[in-house]
PQR file of N, CA, C, O and H, with PARSE charges and radii, in Angstrom:
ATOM      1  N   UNK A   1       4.629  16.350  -1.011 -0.4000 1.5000
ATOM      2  CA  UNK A   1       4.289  15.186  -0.219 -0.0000 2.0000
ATOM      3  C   UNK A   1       5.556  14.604   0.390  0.5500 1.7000
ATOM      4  O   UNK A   1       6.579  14.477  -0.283 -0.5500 1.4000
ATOM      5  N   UNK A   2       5.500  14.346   1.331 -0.4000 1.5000
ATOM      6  CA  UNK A   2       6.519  14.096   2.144 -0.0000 2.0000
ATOM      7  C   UNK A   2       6.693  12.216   1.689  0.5500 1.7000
ATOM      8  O   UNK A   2       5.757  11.464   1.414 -0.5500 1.4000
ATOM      9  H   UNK A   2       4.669  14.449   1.878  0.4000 1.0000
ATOM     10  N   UNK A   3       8.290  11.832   1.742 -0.4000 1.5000
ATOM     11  CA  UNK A   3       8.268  10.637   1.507 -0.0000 2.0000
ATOM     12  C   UNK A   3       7.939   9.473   2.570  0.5500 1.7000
ATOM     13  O   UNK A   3       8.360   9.654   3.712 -0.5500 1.4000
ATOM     14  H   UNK A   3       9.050  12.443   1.966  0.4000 1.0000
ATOM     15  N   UNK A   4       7.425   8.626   2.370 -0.4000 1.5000
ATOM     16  CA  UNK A   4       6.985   7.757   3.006 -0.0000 2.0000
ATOM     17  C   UNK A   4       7.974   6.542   3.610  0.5500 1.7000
ATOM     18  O   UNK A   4       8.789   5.902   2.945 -0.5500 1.4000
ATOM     19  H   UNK A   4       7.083   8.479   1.442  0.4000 1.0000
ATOM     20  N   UNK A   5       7.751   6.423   4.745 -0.4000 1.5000
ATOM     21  CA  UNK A   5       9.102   5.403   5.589 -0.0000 2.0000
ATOM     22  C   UNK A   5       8.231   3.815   5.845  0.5500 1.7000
ATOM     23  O   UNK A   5       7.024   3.575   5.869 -0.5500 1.4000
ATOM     24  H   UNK A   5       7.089   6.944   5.284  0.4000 1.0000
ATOM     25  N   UNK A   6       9.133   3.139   5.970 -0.4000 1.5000
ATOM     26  CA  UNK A   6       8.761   2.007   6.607 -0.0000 2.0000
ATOM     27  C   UNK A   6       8.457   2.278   8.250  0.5500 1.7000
ATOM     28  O   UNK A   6       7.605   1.636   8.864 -0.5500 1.4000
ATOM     29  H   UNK A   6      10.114   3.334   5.950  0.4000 1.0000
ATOM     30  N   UNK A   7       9.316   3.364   8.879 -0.4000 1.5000
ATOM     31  CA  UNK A   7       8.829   3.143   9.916 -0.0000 2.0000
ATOM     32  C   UNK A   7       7.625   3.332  10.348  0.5500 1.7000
ATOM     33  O   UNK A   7       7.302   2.784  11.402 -0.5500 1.4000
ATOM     34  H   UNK A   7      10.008   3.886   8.381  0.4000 1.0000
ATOM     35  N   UNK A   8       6.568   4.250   9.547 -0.4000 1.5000
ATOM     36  CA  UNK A   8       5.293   4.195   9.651 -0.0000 2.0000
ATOM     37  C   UNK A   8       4.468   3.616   9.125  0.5500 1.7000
ATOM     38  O   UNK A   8       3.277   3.904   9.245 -0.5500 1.4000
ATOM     39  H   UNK A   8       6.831   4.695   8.691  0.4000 1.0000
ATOM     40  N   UNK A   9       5.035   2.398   8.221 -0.4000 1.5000
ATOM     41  CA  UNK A   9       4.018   1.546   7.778 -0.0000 2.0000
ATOM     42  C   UNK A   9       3.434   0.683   8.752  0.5500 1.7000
ATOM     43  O   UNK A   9       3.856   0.421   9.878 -0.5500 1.4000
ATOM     44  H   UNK A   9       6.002   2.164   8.124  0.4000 1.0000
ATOM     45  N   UNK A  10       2.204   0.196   8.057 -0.4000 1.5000
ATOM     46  CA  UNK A  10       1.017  -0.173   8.791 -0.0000 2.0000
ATOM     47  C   UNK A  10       1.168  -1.764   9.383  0.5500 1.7000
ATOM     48  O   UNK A  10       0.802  -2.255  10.451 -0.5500 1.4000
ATOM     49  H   UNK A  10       1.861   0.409   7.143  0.4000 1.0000
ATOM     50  N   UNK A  11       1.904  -2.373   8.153 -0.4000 1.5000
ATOM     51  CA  UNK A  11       2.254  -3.880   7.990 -0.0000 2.0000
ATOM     52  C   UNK A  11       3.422  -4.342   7.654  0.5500 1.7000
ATOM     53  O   UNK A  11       3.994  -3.481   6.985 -0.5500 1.4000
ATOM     54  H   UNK A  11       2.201  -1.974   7.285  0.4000 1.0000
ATOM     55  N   UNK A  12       4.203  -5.481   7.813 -0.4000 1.5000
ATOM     56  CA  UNK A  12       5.159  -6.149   7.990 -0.0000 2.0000
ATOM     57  C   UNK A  12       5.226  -6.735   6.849  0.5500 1.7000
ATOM     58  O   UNK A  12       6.246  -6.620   6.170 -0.5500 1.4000
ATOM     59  H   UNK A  12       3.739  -6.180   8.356  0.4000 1.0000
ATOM     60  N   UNK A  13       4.309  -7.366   6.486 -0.4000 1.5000
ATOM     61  CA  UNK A  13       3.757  -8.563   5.431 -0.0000 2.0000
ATOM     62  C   UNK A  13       3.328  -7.976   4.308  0.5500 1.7000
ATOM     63  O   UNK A  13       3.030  -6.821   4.611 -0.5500 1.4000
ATOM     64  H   UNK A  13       3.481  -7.460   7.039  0.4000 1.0000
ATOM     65  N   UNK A  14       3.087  -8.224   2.834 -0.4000 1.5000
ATOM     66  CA  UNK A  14       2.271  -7.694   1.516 -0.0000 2.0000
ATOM     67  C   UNK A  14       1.077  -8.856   1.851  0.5500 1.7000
ATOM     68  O   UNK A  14       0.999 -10.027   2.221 -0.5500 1.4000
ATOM     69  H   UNK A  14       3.329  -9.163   2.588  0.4000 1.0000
ATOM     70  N   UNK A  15       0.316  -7.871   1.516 -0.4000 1.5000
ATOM     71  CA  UNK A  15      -1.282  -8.702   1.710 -0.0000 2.0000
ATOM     72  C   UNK A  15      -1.449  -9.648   0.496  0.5500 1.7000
ATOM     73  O   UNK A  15      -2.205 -10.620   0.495 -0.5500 1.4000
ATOM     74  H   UNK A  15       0.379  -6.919   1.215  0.4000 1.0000
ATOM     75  N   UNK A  16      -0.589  -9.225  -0.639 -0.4000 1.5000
ATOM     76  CA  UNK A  16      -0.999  -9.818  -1.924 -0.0000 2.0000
ATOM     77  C   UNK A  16      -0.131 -11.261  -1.833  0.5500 1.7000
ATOM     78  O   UNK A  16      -0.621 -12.353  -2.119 -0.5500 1.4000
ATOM     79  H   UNK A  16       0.025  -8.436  -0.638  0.4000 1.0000
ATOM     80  N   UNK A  17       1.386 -11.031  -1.337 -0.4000 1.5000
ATOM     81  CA  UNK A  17       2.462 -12.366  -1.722 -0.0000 2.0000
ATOM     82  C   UNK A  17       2.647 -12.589  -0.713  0.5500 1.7000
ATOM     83  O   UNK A  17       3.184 -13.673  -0.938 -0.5500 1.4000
ATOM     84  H   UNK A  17       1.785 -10.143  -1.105  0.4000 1.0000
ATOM     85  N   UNK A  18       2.694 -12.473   0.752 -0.4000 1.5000
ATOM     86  CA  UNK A  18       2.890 -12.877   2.102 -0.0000 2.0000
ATOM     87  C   UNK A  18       4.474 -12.579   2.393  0.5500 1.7000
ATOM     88  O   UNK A  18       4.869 -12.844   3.528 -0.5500 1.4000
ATOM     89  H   UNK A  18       2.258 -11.592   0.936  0.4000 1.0000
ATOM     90  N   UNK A  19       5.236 -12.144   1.622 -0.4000 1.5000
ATOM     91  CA  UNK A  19       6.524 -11.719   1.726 -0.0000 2.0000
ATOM     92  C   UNK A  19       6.596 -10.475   2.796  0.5500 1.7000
ATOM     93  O   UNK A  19       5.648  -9.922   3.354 -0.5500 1.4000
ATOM     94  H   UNK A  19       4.915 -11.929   0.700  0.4000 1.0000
ATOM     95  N   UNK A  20       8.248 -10.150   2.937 -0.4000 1.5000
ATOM     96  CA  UNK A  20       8.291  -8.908   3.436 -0.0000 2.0000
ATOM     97  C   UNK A  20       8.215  -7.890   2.942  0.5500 1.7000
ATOM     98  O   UNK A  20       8.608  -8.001   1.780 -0.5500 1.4000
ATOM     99  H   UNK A  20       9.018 -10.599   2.484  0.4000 1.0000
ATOM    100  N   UNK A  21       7.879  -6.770   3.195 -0.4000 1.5000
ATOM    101  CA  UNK A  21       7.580  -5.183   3.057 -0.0000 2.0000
ATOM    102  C   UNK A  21       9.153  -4.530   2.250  0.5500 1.7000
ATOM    103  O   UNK A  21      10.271  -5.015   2.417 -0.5500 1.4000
ATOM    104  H   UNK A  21       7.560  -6.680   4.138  0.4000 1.0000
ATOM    105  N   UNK A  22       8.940  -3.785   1.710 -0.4000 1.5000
ATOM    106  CA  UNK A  22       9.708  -3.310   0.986 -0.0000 2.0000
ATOM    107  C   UNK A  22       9.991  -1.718   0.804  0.5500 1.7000
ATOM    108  O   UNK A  22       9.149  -1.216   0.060 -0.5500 1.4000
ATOM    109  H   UNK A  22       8.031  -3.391   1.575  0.4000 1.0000
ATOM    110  N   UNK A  23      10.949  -0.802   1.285 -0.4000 1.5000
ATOM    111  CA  UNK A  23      10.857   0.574   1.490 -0.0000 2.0000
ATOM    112  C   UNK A  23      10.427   1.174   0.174  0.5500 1.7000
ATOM    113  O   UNK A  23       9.799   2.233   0.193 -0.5500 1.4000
ATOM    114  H   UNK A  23      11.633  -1.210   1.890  0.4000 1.0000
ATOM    115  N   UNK A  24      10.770   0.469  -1.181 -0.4000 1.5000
ATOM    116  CA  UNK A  24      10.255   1.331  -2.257 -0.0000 2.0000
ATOM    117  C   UNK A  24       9.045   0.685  -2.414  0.5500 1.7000
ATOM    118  O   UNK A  24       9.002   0.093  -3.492 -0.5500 1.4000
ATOM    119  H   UNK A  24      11.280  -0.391  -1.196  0.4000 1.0000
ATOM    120  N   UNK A  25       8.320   0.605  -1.929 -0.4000 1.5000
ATOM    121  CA  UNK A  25       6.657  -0.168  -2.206 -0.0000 2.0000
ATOM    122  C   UNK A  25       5.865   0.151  -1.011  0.5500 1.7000
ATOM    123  O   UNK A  25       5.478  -0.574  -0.095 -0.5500 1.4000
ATOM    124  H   UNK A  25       8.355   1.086  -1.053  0.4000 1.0000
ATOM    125  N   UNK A  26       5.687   1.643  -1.279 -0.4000 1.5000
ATOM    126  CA  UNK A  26       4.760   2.050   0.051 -0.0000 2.0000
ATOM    127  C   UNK A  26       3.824   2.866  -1.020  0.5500 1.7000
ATOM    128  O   UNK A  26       3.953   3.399  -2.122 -0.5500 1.4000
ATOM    129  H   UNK A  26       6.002   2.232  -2.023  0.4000 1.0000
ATOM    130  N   UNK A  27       2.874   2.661  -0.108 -0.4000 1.5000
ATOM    131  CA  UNK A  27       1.247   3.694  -0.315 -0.0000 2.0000
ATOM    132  C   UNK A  27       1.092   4.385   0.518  0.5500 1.7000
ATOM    133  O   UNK A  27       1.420   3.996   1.639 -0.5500 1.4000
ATOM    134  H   UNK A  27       2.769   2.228   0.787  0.4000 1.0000
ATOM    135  N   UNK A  28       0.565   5.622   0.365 -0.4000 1.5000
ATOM    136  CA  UNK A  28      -0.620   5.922   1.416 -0.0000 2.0000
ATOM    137  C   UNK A  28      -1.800   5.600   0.871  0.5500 1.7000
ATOM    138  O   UNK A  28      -2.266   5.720  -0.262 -0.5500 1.4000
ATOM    139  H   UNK A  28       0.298   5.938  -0.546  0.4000 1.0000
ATOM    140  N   UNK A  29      -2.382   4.971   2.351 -0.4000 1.5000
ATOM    141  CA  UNK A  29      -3.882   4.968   1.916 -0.0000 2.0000
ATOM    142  C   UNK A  29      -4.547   5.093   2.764  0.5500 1.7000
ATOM    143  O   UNK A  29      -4.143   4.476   3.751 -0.5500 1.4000
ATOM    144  H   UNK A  29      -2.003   4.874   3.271  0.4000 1.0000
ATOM    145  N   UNK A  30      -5.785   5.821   2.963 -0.4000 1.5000
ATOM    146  CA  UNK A  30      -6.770   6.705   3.699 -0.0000 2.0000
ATOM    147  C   UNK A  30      -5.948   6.584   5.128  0.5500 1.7000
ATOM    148  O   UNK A  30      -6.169   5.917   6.139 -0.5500 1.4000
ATOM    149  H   UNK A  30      -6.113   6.322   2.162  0.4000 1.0000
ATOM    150  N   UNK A  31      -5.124   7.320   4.849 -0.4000 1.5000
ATOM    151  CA  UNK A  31      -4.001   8.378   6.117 -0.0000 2.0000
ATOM    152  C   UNK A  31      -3.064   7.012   6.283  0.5500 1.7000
ATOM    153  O   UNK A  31      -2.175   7.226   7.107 -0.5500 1.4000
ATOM    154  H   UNK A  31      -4.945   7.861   4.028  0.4000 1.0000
ATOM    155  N   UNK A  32      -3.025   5.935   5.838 -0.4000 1.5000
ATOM    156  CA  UNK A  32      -1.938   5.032   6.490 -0.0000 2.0000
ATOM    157  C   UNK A  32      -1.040   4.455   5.318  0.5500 1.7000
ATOM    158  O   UNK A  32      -1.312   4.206   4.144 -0.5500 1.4000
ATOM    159  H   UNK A  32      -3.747   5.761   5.169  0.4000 1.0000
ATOM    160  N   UNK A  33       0.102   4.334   6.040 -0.4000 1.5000
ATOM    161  CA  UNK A  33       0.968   3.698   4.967 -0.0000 2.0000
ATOM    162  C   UNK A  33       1.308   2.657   5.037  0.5500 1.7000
ATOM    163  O   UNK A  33       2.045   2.247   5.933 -0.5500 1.4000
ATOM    164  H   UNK A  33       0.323   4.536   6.994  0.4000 1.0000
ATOM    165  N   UNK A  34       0.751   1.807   3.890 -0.4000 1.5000
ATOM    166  CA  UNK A  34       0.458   0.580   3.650 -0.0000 2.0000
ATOM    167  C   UNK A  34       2.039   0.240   2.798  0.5500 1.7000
ATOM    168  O   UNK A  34       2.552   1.005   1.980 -0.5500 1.4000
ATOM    169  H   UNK A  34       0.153   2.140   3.162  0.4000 1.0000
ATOM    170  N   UNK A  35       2.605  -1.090   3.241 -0.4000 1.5000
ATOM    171  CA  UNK A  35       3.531  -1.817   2.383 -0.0000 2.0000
ATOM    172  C   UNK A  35       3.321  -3.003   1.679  0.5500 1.7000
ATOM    173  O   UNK A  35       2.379  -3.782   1.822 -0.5500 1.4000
ATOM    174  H   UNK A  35       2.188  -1.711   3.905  0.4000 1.0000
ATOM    175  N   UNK A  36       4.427  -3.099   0.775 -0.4000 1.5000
ATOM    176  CA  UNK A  36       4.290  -4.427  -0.644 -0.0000 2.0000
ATOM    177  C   UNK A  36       5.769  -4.566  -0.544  0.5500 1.7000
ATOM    178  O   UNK A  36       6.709  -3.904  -0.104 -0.5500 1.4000
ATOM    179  H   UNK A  36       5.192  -2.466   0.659  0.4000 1.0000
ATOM    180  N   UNK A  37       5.534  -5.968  -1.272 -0.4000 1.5000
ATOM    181  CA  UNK A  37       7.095  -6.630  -0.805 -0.0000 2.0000
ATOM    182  C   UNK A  37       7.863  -6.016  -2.539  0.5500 1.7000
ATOM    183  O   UNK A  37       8.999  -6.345  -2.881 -0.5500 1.4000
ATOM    184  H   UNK A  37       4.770  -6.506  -1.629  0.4000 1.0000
ATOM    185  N   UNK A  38       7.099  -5.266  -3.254 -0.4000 1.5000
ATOM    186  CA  UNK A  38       7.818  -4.950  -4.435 -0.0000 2.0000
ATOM    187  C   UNK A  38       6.657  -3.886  -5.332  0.5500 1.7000
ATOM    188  O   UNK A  38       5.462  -3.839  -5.040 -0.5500 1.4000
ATOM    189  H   UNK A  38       6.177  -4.998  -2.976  0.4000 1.0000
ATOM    190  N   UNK A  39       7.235  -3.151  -6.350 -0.4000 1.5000
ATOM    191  CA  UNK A  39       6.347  -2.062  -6.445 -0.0000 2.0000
ATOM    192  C   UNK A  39       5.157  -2.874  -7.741  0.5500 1.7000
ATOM    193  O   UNK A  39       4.740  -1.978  -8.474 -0.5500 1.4000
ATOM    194  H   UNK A  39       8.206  -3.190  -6.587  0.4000 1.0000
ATOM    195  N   UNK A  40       4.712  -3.935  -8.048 -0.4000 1.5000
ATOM    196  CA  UNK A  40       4.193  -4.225  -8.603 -0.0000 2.0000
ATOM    197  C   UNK A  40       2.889  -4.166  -7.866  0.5500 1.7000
ATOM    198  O   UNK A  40       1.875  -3.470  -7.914 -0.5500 1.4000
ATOM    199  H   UNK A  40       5.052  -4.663  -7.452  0.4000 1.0000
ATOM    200  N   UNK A  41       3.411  -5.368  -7.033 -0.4000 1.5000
ATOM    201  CA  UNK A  41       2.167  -5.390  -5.644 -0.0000 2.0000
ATOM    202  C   UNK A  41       1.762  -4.306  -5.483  0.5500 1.7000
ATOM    203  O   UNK A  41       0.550  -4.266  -5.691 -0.5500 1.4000
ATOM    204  H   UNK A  41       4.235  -5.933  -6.994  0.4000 1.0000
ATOM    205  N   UNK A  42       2.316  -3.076  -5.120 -0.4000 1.5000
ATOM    206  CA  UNK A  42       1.215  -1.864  -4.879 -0.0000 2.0000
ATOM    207  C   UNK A  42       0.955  -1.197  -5.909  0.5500 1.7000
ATOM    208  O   UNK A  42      -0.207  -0.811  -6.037 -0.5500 1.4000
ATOM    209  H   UNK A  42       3.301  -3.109  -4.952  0.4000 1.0000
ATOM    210  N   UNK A  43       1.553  -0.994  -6.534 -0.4000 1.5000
ATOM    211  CA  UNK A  43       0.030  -0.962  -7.831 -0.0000 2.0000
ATOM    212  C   UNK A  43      -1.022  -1.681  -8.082  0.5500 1.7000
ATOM    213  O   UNK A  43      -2.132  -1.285  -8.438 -0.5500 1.4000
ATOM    214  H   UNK A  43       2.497  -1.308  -6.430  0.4000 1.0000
ATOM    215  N   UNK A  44      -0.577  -3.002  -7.850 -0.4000 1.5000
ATOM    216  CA  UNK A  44      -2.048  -3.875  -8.482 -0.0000 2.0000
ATOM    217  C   UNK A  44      -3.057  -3.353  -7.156  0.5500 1.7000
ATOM    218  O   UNK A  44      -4.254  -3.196  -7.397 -0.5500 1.4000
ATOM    219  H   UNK A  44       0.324  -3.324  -7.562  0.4000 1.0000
ATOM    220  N   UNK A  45      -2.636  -3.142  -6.027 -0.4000 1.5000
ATOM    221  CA  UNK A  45      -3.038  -2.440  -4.353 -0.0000 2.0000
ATOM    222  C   UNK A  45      -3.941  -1.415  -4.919  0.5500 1.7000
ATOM    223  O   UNK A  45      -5.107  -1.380  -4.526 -0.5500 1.4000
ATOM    224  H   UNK A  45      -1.664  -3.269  -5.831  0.4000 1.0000
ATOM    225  N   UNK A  46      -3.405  -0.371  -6.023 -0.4000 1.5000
ATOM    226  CA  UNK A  46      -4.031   0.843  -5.590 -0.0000 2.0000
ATOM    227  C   UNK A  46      -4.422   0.918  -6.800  0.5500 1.7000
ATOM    228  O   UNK A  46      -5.013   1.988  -6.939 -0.5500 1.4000
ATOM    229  H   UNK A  46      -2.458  -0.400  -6.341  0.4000 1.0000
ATOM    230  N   UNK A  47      -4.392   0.238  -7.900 -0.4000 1.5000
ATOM    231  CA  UNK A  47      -5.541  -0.060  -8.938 -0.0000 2.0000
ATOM    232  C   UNK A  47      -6.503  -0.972  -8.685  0.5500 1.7000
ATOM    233  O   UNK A  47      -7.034  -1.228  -9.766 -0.5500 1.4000
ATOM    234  H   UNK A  47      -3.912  -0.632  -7.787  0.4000 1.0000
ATOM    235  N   UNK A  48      -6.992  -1.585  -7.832 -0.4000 1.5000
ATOM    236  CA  UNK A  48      -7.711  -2.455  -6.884 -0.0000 2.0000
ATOM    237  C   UNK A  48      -8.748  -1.463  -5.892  0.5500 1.7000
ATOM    238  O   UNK A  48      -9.919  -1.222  -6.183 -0.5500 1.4000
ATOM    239  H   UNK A  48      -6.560  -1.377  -6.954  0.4000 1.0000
ATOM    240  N   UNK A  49      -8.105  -1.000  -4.775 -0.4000 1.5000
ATOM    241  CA  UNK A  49      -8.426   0.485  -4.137 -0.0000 2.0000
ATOM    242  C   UNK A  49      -9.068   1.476  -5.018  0.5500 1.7000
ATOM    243  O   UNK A  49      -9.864   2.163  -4.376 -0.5500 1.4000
ATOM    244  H   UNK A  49      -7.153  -1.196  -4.538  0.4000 1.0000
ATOM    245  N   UNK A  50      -9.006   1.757  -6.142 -0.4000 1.5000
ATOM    246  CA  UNK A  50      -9.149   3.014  -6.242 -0.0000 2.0000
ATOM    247  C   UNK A  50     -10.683   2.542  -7.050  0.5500 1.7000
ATOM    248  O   UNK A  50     -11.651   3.297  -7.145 -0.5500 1.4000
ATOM    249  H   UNK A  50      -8.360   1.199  -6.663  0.4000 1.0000
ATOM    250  N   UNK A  51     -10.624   1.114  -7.589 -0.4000 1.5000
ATOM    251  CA  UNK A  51     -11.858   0.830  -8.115 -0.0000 2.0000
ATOM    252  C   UNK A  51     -12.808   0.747  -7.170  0.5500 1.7000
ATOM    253  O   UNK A  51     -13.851   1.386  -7.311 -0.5500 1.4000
ATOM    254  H   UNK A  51      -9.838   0.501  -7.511  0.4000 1.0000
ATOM    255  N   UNK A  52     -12.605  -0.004  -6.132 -0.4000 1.5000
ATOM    256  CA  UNK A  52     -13.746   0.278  -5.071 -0.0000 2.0000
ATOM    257  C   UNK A  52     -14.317   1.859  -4.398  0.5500 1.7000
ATOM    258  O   UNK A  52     -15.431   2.360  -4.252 -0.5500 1.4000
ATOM    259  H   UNK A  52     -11.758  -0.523  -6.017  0.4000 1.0000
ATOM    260  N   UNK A  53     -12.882   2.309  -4.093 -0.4000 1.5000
ATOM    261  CA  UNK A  53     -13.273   3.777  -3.964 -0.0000 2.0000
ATOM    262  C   UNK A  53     -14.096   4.630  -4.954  0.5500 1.7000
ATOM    263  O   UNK A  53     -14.883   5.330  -4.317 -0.5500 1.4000
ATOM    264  H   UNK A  53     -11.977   1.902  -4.212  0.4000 1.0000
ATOM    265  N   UNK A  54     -14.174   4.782  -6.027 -0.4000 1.5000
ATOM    266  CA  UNK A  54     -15.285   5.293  -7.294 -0.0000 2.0000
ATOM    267  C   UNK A  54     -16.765   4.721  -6.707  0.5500 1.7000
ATOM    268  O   UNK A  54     -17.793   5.380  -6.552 -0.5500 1.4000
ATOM    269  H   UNK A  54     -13.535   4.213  -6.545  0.4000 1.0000
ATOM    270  N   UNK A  55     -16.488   2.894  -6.354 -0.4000 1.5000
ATOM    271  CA  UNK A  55     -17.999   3.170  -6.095 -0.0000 2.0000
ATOM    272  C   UNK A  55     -18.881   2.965  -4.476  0.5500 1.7000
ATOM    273  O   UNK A  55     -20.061   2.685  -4.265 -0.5500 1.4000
ATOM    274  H   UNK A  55     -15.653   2.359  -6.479  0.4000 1.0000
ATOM    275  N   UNK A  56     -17.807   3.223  -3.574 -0.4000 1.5000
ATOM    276  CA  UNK A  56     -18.217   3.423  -2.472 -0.0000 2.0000
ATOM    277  C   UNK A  56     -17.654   4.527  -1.563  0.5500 1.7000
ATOM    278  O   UNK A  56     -16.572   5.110  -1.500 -0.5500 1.4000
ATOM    279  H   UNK A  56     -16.849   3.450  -3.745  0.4000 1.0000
ATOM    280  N   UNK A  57     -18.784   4.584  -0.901 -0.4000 1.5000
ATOM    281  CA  UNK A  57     -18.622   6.262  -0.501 -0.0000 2.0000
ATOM    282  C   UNK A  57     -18.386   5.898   0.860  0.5500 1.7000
ATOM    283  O   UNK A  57     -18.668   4.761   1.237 -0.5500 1.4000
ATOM    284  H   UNK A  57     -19.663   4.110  -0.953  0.4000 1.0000
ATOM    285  N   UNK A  58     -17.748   7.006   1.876 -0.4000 1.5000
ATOM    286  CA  UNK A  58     -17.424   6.388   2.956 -0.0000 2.0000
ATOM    287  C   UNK A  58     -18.641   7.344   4.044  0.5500 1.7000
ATOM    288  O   UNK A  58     -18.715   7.101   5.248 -0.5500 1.4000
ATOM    289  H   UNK A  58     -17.519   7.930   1.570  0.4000 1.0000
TER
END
């Protein structure tokens, strides 16, 4: 897997703390790379994500 840049992230902002984006706090998620202002935030992101994903189908 290729590493993930800020320059292709999706957002500026963490959706969770309103802070800025952070190069070690990237996701992919369904093809886009999503940023967090710290790697906590995207975990709580993609343990959040991944519960909805189990129960909805796209």
């Amino acid at each position: 897997m290729a590493e993930l840049s800020l320059d292709d992230c999706v957002n500026e902002i963490c959706p969770w703390s309103g802070e800025a984006v952070s190069a070690d706090s990237l996701t992919l998620y369904k093809g886009a790379v999503v940023g967090f202002c710290n790697p906590g935030c995207r975990d709580k992101f993609e343990k959040a994500a991944s519960a909805f994903d189990e129960v909805i189908q796209d």
